[in-house]
VOGU-3710 file (C-alpha; in Angstrom, 3 decimals, decimal comma):
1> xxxxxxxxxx> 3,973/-15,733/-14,038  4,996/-12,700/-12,732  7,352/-11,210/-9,674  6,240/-8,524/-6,943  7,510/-7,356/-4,066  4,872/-6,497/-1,427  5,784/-3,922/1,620  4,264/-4,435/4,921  4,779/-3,196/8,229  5,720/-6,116/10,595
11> xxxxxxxxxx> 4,086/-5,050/13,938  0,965/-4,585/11,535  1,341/-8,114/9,465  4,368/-10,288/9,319  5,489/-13,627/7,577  4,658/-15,063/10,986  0,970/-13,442/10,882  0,476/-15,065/7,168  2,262/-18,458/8,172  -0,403/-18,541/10,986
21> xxxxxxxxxx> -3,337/-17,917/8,787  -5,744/-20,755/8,458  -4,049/-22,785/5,275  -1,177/-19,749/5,534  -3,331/-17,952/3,066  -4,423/-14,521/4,233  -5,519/-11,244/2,671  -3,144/-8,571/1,196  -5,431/-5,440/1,692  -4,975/-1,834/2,756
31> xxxxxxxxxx> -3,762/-0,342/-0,452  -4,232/3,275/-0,648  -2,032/4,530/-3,593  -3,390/4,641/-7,111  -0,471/3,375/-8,704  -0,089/0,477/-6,292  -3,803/-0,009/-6,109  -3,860/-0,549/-10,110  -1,245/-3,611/-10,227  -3,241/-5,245/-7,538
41> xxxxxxxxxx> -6,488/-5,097/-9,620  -4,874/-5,250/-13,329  -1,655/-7,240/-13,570  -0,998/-9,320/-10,484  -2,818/-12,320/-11,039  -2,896/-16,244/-8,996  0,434/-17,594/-9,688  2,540/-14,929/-9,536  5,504/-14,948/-6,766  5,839/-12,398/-3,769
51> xxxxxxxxxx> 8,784/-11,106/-2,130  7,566/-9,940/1,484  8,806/-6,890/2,361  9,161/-5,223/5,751  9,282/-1,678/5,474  9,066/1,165/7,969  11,248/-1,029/11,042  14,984/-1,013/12,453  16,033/-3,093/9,873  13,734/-3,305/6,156
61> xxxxxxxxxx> 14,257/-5,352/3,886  13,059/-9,209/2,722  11,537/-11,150/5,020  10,287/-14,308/2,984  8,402/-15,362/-0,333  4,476/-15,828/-0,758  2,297/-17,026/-3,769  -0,552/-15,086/-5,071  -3,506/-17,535/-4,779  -7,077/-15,155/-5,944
71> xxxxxxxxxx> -7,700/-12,806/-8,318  -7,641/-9,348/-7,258  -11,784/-8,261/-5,240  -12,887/-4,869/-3,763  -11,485/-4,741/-0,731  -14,082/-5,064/2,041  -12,342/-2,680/4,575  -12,873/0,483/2,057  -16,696/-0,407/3,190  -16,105/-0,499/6,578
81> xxxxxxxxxx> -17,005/2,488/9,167  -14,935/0,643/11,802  -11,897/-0,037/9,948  -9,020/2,526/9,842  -9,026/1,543/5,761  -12,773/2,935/4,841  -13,525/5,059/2,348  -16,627/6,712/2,757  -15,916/7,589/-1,301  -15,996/4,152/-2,167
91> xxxxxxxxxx> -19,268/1,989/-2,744  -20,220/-1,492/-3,624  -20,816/-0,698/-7,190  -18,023/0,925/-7,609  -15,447/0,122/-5,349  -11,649/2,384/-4,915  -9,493/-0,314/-3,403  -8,748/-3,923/-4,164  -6,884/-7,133/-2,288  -5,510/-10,012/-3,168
101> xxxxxxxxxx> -4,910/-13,435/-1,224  -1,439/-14,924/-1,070  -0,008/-17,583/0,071  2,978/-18,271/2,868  5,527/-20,026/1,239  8,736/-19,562/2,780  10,385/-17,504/5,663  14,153/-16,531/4,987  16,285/-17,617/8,024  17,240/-13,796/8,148
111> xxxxxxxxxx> 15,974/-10,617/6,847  17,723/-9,330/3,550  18,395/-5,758/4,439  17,390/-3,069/2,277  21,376/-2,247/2,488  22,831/-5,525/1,852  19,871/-5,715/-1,656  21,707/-1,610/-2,490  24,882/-3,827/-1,984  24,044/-5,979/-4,988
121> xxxxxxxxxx> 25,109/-3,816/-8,360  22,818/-5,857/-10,449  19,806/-4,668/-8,126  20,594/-1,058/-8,654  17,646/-0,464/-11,214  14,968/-2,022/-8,548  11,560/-0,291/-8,567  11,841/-0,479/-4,946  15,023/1,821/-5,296  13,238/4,141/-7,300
131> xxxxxxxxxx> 9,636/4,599/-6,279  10,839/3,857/-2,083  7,077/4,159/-1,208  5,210/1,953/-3,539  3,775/-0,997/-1,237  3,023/-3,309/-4,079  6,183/-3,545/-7,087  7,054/-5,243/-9,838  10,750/-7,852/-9,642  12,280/-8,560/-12,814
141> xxxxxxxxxx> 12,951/-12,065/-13,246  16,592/-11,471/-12,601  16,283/-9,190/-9,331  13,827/-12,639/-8,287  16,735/-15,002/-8,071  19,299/-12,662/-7,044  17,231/-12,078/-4,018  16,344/-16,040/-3,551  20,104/-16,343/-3,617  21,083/-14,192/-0,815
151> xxxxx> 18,244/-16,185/1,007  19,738/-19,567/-0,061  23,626/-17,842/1,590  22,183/-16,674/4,694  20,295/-19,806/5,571
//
């Protein structure tokens, strides 16, 4: 099993959006960056824990844990004209972009701020400190339950 951290924008999909999915299993799709686009297809796998990121709001930061629950598939929006994630490049043989499903597993009573994780000396070395952008990230082990702890104090 392995640890991500996942970034999404919450007035574009939210812990409440996934929570309210049928099952509270949706899709994780939308990826445009190589690098990001590359763990979703090659290393994250069903299993594997999520921290759920809000990123680009007044306050970023942790909103909540998910569970990857599929194997990573072609996204379908790359093939769609109407959706604002086509790709005209991109075809059913060989497709660019790939998703994931995951599943809602836990809301954290607050958001953990982006500042108050920065706070935590033992996070310092965080992907998500180093490569800001990267929507889809690797969590060590260690940066996992120091996270789930500062849920577990702010409940």
């Amino acid at each position: 099993m392995k640890y991500w951290l996942f970034k999404s924008e919450p007035d574009e999909y939210s812990m409440d959006d996934l929570a309210n999915e049928p099952s509270g299993v949706g899709r994780w799709d939308g990826i445009r960056n190589y690098q990001a686009r590359n763990l979703l297809r090659d290393e994250v796998s069903p299993g594997d824990q999520v921290l759920f990121y809000y990123s680009s709001c007044p306050v970023p930061g942790v909103a909540g844990r998910a569970e990857v629950v599929s194997e990573s598939y072609p996204d379908p929006a790359q093939f769609d004209a109407g959706s604002p994630y086509y790709d005209p490049r991109a075809n059913a043989s060989e497709p660019r972009w790939y998703a994931v499903d995951i599943r809602f597993v836990e809301k954290f009573p607050a958001v953990i701020s982006r500042k108050a994780l920065q706070a935590q000396p033992a996070l310092g070395d965080m992907v998500l400190f180093r490569q800001g952008r990267l929507s889809v990230q690797p969590v060590t082990r260690k940066e996992w339950r120091i996270i789930c702890a500062l849920a577990e104090k702010s409940a």
